[in-house]
HTML snippet that shows the backbone in 3Dmol.js (N, CA, C, O; Angstrom):
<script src="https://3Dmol.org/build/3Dmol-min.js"></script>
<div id="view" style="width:600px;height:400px;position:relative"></div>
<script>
const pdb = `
ATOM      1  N   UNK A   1      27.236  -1.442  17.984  1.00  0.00           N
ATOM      2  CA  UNK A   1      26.787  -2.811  18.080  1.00  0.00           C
ATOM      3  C   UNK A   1      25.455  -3.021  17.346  1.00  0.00           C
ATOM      4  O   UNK A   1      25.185  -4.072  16.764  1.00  0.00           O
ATOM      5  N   UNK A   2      24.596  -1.903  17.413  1.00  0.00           N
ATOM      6  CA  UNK A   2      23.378  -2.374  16.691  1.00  0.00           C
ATOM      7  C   UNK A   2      23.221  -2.409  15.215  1.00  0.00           C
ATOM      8  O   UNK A   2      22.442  -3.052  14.512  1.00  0.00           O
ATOM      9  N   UNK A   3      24.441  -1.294  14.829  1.00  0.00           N
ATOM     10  CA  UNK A   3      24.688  -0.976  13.116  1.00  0.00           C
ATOM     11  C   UNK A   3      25.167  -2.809  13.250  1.00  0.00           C
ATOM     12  O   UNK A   3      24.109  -3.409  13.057  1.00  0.00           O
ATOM     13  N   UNK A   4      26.024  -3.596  13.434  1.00  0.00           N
ATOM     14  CA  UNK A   4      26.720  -4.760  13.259  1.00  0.00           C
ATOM     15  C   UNK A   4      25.527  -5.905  13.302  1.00  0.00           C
ATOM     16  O   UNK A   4      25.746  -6.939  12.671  1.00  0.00           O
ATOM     17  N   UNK A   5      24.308  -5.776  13.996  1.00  0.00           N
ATOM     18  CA  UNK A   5      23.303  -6.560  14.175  1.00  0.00           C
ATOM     19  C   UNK A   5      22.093  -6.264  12.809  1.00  0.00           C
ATOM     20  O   UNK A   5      21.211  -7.015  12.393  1.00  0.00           O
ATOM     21  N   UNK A   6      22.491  -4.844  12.348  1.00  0.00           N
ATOM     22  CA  UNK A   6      21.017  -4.826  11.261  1.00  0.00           C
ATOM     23  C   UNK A   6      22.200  -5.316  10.069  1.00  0.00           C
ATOM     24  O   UNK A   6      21.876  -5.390   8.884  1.00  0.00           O
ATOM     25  N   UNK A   7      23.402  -5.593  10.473  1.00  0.00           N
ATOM     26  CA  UNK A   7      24.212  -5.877   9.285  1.00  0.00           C
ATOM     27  C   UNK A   7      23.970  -7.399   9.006  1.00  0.00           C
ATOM     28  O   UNK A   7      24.331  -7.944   7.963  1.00  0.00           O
ATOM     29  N   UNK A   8      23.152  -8.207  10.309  1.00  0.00           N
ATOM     30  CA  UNK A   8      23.212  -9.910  10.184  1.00  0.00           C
ATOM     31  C   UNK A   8      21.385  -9.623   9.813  1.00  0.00           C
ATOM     32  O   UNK A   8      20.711 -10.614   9.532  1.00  0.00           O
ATOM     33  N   UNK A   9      20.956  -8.724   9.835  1.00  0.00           N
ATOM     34  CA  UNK A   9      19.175  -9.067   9.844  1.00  0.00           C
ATOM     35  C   UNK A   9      18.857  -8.763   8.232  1.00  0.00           C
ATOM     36  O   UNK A   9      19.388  -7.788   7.701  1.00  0.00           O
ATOM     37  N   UNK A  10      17.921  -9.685   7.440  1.00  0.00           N
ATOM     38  CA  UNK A  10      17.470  -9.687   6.313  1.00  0.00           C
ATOM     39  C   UNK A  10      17.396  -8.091   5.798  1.00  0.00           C
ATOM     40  O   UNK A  10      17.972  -7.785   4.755  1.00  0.00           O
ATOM     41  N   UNK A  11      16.918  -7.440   6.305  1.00  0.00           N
ATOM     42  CA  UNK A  11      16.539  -6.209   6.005  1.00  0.00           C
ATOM     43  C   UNK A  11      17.859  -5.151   5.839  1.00  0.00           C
ATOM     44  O   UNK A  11      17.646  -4.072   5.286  1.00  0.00           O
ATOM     45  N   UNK A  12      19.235  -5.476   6.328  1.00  0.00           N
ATOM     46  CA  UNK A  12      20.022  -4.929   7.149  1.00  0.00           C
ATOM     47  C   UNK A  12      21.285  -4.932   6.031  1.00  0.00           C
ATOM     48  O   UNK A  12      21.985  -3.977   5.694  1.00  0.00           O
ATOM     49  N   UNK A  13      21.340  -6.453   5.532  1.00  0.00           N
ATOM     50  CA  UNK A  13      22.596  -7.047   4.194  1.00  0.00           C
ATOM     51  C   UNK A  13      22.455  -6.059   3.392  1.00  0.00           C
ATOM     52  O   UNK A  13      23.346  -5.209   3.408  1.00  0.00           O
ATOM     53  N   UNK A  14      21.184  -5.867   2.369  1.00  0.00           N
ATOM     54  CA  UNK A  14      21.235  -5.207   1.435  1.00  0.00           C
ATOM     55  C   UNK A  14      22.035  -3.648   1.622  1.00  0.00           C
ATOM     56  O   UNK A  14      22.885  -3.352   0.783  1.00  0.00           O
ATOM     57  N   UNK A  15      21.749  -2.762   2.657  1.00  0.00           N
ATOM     58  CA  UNK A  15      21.974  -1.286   3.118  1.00  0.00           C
ATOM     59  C   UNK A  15      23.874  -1.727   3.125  1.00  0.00           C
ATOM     60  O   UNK A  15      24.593  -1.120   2.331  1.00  0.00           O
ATOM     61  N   UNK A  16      24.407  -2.638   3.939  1.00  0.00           N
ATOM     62  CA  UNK A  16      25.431  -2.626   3.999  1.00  0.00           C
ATOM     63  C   UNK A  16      26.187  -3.150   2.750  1.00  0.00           C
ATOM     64  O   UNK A  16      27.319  -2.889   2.343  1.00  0.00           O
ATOM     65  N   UNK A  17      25.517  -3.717   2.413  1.00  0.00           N
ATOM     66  CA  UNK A  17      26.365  -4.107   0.435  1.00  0.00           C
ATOM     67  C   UNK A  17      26.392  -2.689  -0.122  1.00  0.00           C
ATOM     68  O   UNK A  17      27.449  -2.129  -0.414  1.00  0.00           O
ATOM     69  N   UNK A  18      25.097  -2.086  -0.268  1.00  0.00           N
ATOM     70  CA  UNK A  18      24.908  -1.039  -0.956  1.00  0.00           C
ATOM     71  C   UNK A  18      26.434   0.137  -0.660  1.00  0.00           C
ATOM     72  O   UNK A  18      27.329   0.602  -1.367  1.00  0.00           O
ATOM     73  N   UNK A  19      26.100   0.203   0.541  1.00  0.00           N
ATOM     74  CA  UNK A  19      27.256   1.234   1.075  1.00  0.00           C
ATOM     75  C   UNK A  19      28.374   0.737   0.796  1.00  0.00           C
ATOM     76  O   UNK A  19      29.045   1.517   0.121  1.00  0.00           O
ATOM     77  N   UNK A  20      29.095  -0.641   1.114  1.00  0.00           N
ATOM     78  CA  UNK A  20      30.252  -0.984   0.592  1.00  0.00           C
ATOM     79  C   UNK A  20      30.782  -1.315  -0.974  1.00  0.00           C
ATOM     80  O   UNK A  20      31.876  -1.633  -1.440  1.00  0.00           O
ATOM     81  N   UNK A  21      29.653  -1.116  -1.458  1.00  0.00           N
ATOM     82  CA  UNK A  21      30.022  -0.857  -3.266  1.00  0.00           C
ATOM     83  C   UNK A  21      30.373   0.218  -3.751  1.00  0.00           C
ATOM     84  O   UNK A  21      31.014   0.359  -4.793  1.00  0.00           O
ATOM     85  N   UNK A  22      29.783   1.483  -2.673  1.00  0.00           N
ATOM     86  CA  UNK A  22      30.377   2.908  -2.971  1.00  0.00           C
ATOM     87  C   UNK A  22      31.746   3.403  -2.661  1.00  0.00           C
ATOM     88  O   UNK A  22      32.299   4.470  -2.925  1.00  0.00           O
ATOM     89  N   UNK A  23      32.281   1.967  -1.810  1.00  0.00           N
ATOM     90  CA  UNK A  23      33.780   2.311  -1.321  1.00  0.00           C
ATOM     91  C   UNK A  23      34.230   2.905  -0.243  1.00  0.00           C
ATOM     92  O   UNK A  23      35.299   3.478  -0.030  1.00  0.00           O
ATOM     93  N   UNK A  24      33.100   2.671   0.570  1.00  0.00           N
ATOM     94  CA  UNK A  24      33.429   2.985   2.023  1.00  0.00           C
ATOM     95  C   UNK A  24      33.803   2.234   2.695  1.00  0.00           C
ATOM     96  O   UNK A  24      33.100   1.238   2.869  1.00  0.00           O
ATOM     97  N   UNK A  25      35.159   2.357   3.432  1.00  0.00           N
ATOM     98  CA  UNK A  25      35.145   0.955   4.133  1.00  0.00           C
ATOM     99  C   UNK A  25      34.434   0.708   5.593  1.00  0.00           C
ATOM    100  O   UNK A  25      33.850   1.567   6.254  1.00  0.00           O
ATOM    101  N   UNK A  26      34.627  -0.689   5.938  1.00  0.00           N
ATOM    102  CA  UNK A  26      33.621  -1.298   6.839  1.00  0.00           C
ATOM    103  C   UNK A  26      33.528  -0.453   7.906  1.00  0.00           C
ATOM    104  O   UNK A  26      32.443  -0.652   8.451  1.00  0.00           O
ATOM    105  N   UNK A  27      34.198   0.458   8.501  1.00  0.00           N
ATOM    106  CA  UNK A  27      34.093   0.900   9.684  1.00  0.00           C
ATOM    107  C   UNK A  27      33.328   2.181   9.314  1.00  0.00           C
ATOM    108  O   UNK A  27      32.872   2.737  10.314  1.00  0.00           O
ATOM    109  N   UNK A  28      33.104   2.702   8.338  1.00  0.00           N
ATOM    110  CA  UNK A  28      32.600   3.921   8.034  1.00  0.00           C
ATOM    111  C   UNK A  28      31.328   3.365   7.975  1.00  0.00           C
ATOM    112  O   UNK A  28      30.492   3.971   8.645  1.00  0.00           O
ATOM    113  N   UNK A  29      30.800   2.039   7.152  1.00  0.00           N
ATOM    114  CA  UNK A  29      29.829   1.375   6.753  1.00  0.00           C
ATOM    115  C   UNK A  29      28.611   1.486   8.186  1.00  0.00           C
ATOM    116  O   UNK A  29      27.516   2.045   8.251  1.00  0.00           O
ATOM    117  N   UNK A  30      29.171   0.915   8.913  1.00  0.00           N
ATOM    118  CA  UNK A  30      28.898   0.836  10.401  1.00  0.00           C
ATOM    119  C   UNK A  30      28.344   1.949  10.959  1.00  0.00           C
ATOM    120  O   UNK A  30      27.197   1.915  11.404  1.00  0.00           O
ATOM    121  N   UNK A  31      29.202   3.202  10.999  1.00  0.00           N
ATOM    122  CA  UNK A  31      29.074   4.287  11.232  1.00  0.00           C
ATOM    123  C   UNK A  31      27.667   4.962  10.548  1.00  0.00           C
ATOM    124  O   UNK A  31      26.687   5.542  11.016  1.00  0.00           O
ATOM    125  N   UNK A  32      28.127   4.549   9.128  1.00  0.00           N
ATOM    126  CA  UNK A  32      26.960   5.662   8.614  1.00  0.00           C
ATOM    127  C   UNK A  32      25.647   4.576   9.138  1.00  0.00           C
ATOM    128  O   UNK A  32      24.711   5.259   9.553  1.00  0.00           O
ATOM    129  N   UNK A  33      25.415   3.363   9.202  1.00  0.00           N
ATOM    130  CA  UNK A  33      24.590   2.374   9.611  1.00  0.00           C
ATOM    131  C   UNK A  33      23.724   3.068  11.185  1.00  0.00           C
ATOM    132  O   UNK A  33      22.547   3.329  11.433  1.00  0.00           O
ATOM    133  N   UNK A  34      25.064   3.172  12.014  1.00  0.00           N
ATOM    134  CA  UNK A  34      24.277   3.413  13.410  1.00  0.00           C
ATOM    135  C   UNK A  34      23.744   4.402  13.305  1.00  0.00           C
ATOM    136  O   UNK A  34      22.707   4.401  13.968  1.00  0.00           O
ATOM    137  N   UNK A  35      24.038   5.913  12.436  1.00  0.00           N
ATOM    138  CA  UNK A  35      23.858   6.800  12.199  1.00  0.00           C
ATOM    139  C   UNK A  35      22.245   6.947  11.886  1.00  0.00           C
ATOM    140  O   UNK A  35      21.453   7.482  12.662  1.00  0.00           O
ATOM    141  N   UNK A  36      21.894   6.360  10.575  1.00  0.00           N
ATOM    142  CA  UNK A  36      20.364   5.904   9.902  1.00  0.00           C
ATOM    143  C   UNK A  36      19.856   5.585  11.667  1.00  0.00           C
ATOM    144  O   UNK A  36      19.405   6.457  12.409  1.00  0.00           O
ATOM    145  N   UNK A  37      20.047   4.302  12.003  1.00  0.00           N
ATOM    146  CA  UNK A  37      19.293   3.691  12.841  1.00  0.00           C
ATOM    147  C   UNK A  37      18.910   4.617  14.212  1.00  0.00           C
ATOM    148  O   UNK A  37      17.916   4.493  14.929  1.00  0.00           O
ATOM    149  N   UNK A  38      20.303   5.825  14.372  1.00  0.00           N
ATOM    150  CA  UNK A  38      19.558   6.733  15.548  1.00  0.00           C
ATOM    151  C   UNK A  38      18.735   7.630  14.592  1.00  0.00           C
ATOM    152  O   UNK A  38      17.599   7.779  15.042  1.00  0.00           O
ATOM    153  N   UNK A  39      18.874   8.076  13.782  1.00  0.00           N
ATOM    154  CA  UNK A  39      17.653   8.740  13.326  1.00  0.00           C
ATOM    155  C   UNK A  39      16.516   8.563  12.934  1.00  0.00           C
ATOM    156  O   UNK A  39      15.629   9.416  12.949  1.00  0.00           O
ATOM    157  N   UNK A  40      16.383   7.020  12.396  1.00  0.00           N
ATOM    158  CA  UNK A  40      14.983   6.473  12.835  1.00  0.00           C
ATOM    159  C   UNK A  40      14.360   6.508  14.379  1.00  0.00           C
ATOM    160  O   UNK A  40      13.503   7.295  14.781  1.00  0.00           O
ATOM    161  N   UNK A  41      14.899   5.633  15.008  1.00  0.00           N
ATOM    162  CA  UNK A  41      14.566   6.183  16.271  1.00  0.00           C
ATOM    163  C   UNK A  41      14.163   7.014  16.701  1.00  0.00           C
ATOM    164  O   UNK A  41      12.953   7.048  16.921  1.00  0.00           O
ATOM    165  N   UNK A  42      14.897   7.955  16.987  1.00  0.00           N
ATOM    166  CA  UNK A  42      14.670   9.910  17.003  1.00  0.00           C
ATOM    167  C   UNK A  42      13.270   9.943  16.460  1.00  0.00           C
ATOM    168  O   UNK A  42      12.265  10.148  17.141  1.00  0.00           O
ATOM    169  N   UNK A  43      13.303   9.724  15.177  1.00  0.00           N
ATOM    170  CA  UNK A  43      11.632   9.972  14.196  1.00  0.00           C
ATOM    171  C   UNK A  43      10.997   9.196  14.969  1.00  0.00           C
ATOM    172  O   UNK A  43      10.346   9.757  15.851  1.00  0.00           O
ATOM    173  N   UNK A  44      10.968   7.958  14.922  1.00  0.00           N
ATOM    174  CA  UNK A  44       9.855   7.179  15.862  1.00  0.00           C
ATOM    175  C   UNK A  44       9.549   7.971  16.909  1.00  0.00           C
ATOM    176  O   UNK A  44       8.521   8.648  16.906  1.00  0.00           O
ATOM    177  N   UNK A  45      10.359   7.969  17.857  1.00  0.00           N
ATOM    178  CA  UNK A  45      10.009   8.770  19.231  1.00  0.00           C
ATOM    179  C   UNK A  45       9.066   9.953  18.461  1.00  0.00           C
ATOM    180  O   UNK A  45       7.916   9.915  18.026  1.00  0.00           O
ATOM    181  N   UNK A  46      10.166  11.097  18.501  1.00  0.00           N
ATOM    182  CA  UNK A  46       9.238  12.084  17.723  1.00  0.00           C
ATOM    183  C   UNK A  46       7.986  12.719  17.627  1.00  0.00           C
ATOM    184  O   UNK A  46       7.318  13.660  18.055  1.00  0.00           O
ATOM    185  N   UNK A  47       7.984  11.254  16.466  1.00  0.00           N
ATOM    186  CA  UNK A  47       6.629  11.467  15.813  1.00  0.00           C
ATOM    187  C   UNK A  47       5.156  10.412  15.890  1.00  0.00           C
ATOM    188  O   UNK A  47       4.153  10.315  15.182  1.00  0.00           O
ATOM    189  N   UNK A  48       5.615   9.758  17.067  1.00  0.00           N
ATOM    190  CA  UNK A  48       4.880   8.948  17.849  1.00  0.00           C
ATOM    191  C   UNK A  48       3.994   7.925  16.322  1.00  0.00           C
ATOM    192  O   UNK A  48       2.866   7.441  16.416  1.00  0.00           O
ATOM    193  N   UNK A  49       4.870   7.838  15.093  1.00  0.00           N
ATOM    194  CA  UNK A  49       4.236   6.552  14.566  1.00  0.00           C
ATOM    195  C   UNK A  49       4.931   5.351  15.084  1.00  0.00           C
ATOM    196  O   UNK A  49       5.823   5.257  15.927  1.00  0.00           O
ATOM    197  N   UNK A  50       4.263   4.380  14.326  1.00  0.00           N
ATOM    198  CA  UNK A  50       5.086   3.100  14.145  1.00  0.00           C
ATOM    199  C   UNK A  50       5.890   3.172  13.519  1.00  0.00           C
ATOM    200  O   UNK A  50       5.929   4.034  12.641  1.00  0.00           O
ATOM    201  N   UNK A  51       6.977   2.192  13.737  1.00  0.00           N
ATOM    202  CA  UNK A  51       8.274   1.858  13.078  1.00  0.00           C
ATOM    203  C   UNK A  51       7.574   1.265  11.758  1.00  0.00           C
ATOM    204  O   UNK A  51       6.562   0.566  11.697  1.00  0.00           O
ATOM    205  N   UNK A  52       8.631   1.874  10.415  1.00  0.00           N
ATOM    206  CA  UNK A  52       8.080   1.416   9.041  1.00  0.00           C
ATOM    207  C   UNK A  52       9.486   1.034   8.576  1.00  0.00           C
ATOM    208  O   UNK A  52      10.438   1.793   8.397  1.00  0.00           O
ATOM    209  N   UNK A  53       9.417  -0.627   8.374  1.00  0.00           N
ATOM    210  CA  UNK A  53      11.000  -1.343   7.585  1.00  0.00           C
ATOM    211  C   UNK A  53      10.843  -0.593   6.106  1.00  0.00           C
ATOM    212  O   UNK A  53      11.239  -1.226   5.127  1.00  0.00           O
ATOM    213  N   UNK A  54      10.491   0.237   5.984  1.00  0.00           N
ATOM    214  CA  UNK A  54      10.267   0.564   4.251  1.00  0.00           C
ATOM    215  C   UNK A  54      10.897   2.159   4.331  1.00  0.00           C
ATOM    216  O   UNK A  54      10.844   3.020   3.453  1.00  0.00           O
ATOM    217  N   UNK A  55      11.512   2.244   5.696  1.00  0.00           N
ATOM    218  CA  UNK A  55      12.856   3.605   5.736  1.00  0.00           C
ATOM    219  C   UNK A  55      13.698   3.051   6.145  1.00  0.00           C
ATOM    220  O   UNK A  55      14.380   3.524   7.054  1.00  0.00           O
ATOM    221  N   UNK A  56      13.920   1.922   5.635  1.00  0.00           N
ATOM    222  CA  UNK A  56      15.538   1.251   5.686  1.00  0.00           C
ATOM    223  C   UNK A  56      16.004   1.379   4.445  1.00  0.00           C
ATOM    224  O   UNK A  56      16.661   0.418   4.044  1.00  0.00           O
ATOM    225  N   UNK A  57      15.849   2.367   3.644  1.00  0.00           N
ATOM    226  CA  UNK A  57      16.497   2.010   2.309  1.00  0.00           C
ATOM    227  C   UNK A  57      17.640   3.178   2.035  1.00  0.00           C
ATOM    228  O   UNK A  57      17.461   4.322   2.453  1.00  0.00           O
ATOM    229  N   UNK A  58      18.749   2.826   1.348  1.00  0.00           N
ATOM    230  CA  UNK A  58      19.527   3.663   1.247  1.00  0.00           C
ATOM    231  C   UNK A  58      18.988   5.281   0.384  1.00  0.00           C
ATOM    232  O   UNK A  58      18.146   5.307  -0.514  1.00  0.00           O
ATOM    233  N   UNK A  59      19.476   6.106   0.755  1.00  0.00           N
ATOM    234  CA  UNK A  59      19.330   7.291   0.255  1.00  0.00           C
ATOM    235  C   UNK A  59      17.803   7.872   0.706  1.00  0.00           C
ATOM    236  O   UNK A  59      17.819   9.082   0.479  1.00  0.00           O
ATOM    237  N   UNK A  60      16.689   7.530   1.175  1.00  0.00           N
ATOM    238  CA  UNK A  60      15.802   7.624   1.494  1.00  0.00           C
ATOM    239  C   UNK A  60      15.779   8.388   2.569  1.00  0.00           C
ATOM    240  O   UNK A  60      16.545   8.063   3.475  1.00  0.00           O
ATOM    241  N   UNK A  61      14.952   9.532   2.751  1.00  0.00           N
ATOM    242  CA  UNK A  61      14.870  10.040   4.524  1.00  0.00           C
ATOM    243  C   UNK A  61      13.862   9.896   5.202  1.00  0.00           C
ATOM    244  O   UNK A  61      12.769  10.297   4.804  1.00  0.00           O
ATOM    245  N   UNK A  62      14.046   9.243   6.460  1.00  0.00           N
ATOM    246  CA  UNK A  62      13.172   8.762   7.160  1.00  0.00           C
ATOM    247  C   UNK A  62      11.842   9.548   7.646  1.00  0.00           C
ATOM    248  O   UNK A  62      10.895   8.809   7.912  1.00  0.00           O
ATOM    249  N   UNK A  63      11.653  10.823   7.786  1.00  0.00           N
ATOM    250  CA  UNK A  63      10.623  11.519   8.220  1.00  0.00           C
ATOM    251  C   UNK A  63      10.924  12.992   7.197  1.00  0.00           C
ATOM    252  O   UNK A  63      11.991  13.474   6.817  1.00  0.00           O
ATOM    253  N   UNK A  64      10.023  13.268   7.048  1.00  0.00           N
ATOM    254  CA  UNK A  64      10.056  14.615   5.950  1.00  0.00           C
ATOM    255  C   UNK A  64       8.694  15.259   6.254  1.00  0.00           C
ATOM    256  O   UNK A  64       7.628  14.641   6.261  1.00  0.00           O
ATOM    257  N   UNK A  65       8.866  16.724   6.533  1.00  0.00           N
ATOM    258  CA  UNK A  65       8.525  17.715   6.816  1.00  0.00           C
ATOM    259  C   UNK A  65       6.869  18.052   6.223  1.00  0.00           C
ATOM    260  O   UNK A  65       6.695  19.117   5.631  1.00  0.00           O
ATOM    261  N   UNK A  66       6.072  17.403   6.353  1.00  0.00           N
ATOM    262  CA  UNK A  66       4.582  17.686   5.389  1.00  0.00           C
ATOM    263  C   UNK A  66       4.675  19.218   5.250  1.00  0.00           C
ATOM    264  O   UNK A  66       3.809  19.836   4.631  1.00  0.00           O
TER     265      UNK A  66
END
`;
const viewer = $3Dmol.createViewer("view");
viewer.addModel(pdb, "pdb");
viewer.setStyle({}, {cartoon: {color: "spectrum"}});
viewer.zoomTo();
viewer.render();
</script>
């Protein structure tokens, strides 16, 4: 449900176009979607920063190892 909600939020369209141009279909789209979004999370918790909209981008990884 929340992959389907960053799919209606400004930030959210672009990631799901992106993925569905590579030919995944929608249910995978979703999938790999909720997927990103628990692993942000996870990092947030974690690593006790703030949430940054600038690791919403495809291919990008959200927390990396200094």
């Amino acid at each position: 449900m929340a992959a389907m909600g960053l799919k209606r939020c400004r930030r959210g369209q672009p990631l799901y176009d992106e993925l569905s141009k590579r030919g995944h279909p929608s249910t995978a789209v979703f999938n790999i979607l909720a997927r990103k979004l628990a692993r942000i999370a996870w990092g947030v918790f974690k690593s006790g920063r703030d949430f940054d909209p600038a690791m919403l981008k495809v291919g990008q990884a959200c927390f990396q190892q200094a």
